[in-house]
C-alpha positions in Angstrom: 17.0 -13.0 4.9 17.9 -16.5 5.5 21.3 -17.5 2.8 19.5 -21.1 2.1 16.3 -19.5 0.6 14.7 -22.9 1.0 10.6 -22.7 1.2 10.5 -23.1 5.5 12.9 -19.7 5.3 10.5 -18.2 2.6 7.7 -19.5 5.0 9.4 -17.8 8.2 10.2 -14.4 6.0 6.3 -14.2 5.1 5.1 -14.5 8.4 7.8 -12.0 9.9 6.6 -10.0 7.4 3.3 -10.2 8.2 3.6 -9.7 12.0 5.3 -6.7 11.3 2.3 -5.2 9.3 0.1 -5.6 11.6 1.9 -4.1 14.4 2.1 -0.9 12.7 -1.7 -1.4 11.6 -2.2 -1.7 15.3 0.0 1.4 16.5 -1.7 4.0 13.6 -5.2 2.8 14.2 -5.0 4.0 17.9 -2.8 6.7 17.0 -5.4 7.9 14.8 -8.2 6.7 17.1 -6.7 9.3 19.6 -6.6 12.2 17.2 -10.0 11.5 16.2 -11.6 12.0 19.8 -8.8 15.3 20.4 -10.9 16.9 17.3 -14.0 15.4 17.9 -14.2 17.6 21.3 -13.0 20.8 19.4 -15.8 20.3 16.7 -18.6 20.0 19.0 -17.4 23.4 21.2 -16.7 25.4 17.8 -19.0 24.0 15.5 -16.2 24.0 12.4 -17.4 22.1 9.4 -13.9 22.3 7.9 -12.6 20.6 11.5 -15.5 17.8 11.2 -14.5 17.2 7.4 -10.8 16.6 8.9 -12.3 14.6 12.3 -14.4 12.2 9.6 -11.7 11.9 7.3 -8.9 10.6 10.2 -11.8 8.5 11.5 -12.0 6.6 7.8 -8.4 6.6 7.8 -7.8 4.8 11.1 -11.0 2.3 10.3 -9.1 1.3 6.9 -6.7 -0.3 9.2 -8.9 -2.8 10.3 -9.4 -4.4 6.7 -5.9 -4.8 6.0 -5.2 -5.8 9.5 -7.6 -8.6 8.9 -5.7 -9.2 5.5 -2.2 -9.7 7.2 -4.0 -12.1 8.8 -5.3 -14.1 6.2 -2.3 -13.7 4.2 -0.6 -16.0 7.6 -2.5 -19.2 6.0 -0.9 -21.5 3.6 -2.2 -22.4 -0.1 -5.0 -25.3 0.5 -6.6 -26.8 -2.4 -9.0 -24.3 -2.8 -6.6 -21.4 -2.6 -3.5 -23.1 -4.3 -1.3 -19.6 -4.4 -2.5 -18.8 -0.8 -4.7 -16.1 0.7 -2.2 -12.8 -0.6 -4.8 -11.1 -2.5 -7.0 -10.3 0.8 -4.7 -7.7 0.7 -5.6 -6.1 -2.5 -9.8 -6.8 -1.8 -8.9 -4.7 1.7 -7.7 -2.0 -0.8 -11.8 -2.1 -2.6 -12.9 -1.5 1.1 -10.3 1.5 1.9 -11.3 3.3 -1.3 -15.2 2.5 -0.6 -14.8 4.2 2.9 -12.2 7.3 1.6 -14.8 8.1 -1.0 -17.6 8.0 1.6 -15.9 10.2 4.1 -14.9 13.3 0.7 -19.4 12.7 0.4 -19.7 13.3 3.5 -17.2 16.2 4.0 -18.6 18.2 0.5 -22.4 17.5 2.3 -21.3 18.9 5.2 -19.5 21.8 3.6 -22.4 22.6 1.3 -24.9 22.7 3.9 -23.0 24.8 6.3 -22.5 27.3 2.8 -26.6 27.7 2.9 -27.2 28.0 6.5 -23.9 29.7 7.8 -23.9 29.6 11.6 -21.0 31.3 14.0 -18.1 29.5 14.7 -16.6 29.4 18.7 -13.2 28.8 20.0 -11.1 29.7 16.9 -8.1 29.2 18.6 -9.1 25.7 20.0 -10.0 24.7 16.2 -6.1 25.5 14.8 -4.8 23.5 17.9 -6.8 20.8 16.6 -5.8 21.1 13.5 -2.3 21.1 14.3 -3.2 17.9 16.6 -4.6 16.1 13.4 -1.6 16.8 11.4 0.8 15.8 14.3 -1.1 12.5 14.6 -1.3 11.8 10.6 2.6 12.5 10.2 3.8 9.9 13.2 1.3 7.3 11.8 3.3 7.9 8.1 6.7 7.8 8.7 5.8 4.4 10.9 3.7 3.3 8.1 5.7 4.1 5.3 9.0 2.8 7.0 7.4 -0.5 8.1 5.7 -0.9 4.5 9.5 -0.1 3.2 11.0 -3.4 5.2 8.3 -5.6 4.3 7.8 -4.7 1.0 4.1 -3.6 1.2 3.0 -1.3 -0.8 -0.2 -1.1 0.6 1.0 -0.2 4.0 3.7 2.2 2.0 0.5 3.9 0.2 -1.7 3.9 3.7 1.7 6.0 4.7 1.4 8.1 1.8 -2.2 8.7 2.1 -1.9 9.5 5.9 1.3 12.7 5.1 -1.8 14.0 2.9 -4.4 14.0 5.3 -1.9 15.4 8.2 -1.7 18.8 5.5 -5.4 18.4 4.7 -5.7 19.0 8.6 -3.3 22.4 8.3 -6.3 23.6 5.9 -8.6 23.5 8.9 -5.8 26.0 10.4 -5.7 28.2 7.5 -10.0 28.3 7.4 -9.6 29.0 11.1 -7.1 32.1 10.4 -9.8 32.9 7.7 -12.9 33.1 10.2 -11.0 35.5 12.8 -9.8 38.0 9.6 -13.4 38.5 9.0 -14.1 35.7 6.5 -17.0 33.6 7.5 -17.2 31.2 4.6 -13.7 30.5 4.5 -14.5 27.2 7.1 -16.8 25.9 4.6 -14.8 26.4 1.9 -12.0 24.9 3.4 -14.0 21.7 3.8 -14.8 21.7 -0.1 -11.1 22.0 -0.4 -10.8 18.8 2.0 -13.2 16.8 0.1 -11.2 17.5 -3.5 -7.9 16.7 -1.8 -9.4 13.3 -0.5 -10.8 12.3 -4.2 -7.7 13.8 -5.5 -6.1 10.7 -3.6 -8.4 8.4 -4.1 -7.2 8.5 -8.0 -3.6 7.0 -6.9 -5.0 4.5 -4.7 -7.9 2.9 -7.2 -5.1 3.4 -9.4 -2.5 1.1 -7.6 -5.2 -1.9 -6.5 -6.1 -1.9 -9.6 -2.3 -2.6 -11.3 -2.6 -5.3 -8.6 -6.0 -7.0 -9.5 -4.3 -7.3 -12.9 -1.3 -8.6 -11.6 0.6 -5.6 -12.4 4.4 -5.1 -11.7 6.7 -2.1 -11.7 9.2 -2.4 -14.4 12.4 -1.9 -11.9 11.5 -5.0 -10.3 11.3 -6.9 -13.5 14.5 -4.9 -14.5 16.4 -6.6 -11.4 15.2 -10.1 -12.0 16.7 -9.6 -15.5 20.2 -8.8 -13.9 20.2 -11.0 -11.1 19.2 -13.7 -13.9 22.0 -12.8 -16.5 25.0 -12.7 -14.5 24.3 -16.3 -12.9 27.6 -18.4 -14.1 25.8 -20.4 -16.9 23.0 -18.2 -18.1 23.5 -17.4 -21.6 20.5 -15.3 -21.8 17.5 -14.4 -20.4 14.2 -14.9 -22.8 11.0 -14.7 -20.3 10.5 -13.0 -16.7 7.1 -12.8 -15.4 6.3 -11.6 -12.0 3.5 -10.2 -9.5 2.3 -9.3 -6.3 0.2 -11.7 -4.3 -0.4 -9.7 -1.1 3.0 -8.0 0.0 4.8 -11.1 -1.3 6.3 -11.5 -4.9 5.8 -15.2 -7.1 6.5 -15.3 -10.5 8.3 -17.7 -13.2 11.3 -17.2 -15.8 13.0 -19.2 -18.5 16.6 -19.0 -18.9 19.0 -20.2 -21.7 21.8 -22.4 -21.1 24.6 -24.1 -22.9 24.1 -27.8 -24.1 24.8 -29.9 -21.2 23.1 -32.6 -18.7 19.8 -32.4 -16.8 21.8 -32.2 -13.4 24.2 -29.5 -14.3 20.8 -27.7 -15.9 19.6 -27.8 -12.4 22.5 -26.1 -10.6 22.3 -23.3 -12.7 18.4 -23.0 -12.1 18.8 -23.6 -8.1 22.0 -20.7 -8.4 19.9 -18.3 -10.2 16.9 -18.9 -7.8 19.4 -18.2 -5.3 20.7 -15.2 -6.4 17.2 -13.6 -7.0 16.2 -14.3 -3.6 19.1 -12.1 -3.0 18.0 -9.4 -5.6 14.1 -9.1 -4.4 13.8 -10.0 -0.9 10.4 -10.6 -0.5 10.1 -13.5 -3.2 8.2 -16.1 -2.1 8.4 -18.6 -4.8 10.1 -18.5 -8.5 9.7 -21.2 -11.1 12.8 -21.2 -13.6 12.9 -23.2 -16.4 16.0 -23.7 -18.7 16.1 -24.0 -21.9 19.1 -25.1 -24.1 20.8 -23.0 -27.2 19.1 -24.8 -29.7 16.1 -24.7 -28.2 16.1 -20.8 -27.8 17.3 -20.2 -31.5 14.8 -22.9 -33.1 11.7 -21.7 -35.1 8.8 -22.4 -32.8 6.6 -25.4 -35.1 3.3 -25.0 -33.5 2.8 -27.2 -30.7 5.6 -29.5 -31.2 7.2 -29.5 -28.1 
């Protein structure tokens, strides 16, 4: 990052940022795209409901990329009237749309599964159906570690949790092995089951991810990152304390606003200790975008608050 930490460096940082997302977005989708068709040919010569759960599933999971592609995007454009703290939170509405389509695809895979459970029908080409399950794994496990490592640098944690989410799925896709091994020891149902098993693993996940874009909508913020502000804040030559941090994500980018108390002293030299400790948090969260500080003096800090007379 940039050592001036003006706003065209925060500007430039955002937008590298940015490019990087979507490259990996693009890379995973195909990725996925690929391992999708791989199963899709093994499903319609062995007839595995526990392999089409797994085919469905991979195919939501490379479609979420398109939404959050779109919201890198959109997260490019600067703050207009309209949209004075920019266009960030696409990001998080991209998150609605994932969880819409991951909770379509477990409804789909537990209708499947059911129906297969009260008309069983023979399944063909066991051995084909654990390649493809290893295939779908393979596929899901590249796609997470690029993901998850690209999230990592950018500070995403939407693109760190589409990571996550994809390590899952790759050993939701070793179930259709084990269902597979099931069928050939003499165990019909075990492929349906296996796709119930499927369904419950992707609803299981669904709970972390509603979970997480929701913290966002409500401009939610993990405590170590307001732990570091703190830090960075209180050892700035000057600061005599630190009495209000507040900070969230917009997007993949962080904004927030923090008082600080100084000594007595003149507007100017009030100033150099804001602009020093603005600089040293840029330091301490690298994907900052923008941080108002306010000082405020030792008298001010200690005084009762009179209601509204400032």
């Amino acid at each position: 990052m940039p050592h001036s930490h003006d706003a065209a460096d925060s500007i430039d940082d955002a937008l590298a940022a940015s490019s990087l997302g979507v490259r990996a977005l693009k890379i995973s989708l195909f990725v996925l795209l690929g391992t999708t068709v791989l199963q899709l040919l093994v499903v319609l010569v062995s007839g595995s409901v526990a392999l089409l759960a797994d085919t469905i599933h991979n195919f939501a999971d490379a479609l979420t990329a398109v939404p959050l592609w779109i919201a890198f995007v959109l997260g490019r454009r600067s703050p207009d009237r309209r949209y004075t703290f920019g266009y960030g939170r696409a990001e998080d509405l991209a998150g609605l749309f994932i969880v819409a389509v991951v909770a379509l695809s477990a409804i789909v895979a537990v209708w499947q599964s059911v129906e297969r459970l009260v008309h069983p029908q023979p399944l063909h080409n066991l051995g084909w159906v654990a390649v493809a399950g290893v295939i779908g794994f393979a596929g899901n496990e590249a796609v997470a570690v690029y993901r998850i490592r690209t999230g990592r640098r950018i500070g995403s944690a939407a693109l760190v949790a589409d990571g996550v989410h994809a390590r899952l799925d790759g050993f939701t896709s070793l179930a259709v092995v084990v269902g597979a091994l099931g069928v050939h020891l003499g165990v019909p149902l075990a492929d349906p089951l296996v796709g119930i098993v499927i369904a419950a693993a992707i609803l299981v996940m669904l709970r972390g991810t509603v979970a997480s874009i929701g913290r966002r909508l409500m401009d939610g913020i993990e405590p170590e990152l307001v732990e570091r502000a703190e830090t960075a804040l209180a050892r700035t030559p000057g600061v005599l304390g630190v009495s209000r941090v507040q900070l969230r994500w917009v997007g993949h980018r962080l904004q927030g606003t923090a008082t600080v108390v100084v000594a007595d002293t003149s507007l100017s030299v009030a100033q150099e200790i804001a602009h020093d400790a603005e600089h040293r948090l840029a330091h301490a969260l690298p994907n900052l975008d923008a941080m108002a500080i306010r000082t405020a003096t030792t008298a001010a800090a200690l005084a009762p608050h009179a209601p509204h007379a400032h």
